[in-house]
Kinemage of the C-alpha trace (Angstrom):
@kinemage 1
@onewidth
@group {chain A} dominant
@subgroup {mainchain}
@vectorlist {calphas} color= white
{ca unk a 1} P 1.827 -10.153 2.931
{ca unk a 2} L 5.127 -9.361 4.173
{ca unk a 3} L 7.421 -7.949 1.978
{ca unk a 4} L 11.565 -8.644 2.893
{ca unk a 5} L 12.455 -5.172 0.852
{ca unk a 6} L 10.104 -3.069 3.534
{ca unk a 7} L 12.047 -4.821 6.279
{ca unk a 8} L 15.514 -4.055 4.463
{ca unk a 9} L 14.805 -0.413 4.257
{ca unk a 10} L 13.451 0.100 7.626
{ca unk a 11} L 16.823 -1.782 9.176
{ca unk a 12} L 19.054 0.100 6.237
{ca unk a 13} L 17.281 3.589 8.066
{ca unk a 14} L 17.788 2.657 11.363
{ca unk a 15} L 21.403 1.566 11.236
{ca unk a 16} L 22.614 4.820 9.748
{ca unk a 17} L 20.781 6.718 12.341
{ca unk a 18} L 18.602 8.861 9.684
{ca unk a 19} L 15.566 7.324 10.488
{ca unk a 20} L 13.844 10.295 11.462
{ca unk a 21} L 15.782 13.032 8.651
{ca unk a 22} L 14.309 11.155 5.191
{ca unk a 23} L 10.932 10.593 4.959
{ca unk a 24} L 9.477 7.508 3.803
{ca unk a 25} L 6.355 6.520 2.569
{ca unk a 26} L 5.478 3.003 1.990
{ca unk a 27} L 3.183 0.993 0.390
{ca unk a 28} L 0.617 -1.472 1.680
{ca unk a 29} L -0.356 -1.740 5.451
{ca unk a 30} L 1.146 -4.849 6.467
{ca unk a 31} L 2.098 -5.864 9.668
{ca unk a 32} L 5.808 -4.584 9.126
{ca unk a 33} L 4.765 -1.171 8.048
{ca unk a 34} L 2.486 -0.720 10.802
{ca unk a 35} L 5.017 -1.513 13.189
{ca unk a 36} L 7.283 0.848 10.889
{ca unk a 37} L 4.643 3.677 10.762
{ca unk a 38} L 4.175 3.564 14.541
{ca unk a 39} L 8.076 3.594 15.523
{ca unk a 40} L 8.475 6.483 13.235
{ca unk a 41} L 10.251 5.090 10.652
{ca unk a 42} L 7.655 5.246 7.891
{ca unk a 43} L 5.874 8.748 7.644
{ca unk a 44} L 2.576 7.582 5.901
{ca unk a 45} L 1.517 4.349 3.996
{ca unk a 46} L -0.687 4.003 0.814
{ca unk a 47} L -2.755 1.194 0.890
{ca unk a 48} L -5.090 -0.181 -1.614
{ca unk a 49} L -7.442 -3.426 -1.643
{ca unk a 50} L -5.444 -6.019 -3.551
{ca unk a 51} L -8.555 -8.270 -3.403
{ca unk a 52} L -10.523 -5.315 -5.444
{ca unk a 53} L -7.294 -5.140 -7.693
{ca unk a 54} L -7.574 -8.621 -8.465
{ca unk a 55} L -11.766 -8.893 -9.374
{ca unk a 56} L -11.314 -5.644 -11.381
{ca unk a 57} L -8.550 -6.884 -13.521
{ca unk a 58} L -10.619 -9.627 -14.389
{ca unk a 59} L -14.459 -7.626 -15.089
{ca unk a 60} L -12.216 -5.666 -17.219
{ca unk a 61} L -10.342 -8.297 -19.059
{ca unk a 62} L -13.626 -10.277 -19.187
{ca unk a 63} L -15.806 -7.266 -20.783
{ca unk a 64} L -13.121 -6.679 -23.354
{ca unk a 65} L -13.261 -10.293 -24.525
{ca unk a 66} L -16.936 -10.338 -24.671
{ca unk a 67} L -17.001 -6.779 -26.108
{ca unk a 68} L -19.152 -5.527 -23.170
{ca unk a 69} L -19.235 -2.572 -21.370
{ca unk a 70} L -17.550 -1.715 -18.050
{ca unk a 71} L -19.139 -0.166 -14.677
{ca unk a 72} L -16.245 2.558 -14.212
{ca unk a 73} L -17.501 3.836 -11.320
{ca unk a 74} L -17.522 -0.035 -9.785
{ca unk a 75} L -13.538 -0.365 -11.436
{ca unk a 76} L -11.755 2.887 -9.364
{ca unk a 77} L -9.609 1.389 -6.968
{ca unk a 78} L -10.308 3.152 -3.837
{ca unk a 79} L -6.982 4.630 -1.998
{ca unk a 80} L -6.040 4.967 1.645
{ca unk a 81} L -3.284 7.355 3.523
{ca unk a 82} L -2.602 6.566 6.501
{ca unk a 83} L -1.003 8.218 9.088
{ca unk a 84} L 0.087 7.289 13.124
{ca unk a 85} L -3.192 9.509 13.869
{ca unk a 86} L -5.386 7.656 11.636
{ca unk a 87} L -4.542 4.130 11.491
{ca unk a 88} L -6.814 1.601 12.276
């Protein structure tokens, strides 16, 4: 997913030349903030499995309608940081 605010920001940094004075973490590896993290705009990017985001929601919403438990344990969103050194 590309996200037209991301690209906004990164172009709103660049033009004023601060770039590399504010630090900016984003959210989501996408194409754009990989090409953002690895130019040195963005310092670090938070990712998370949308997919995962989406079939928890619903084993949640489902359990409470049918009064059932959940797995919490199979609900935790995992979390990613990445980094220029660690992306892959």
């Amino acid at each position: 997913m590309q996200v037209p605010a991301t690209r906004g920001i990164a172009g709103a940094l660049e033009a004023s030349g601060r770039a590399q004075d504010i630090v900016w973490i984003a959210h989501e590896l996408t194409a754009d903030t990989r090409r953002f993290l690895l130019g040195g705009v963005v310092d670090a990017i938070i990712n998370q499995d949308p997919g995962h985001e989406a079939r928890s929601a619903a084993r949640i919403l489902l359990a409470h309608c049918l009064g059932e438990s959940i797995n919490p344990d199979q609900e935790r969103i995992r979390i990613e940081i990445f980094l220029r050194d660690n992306l892959p």
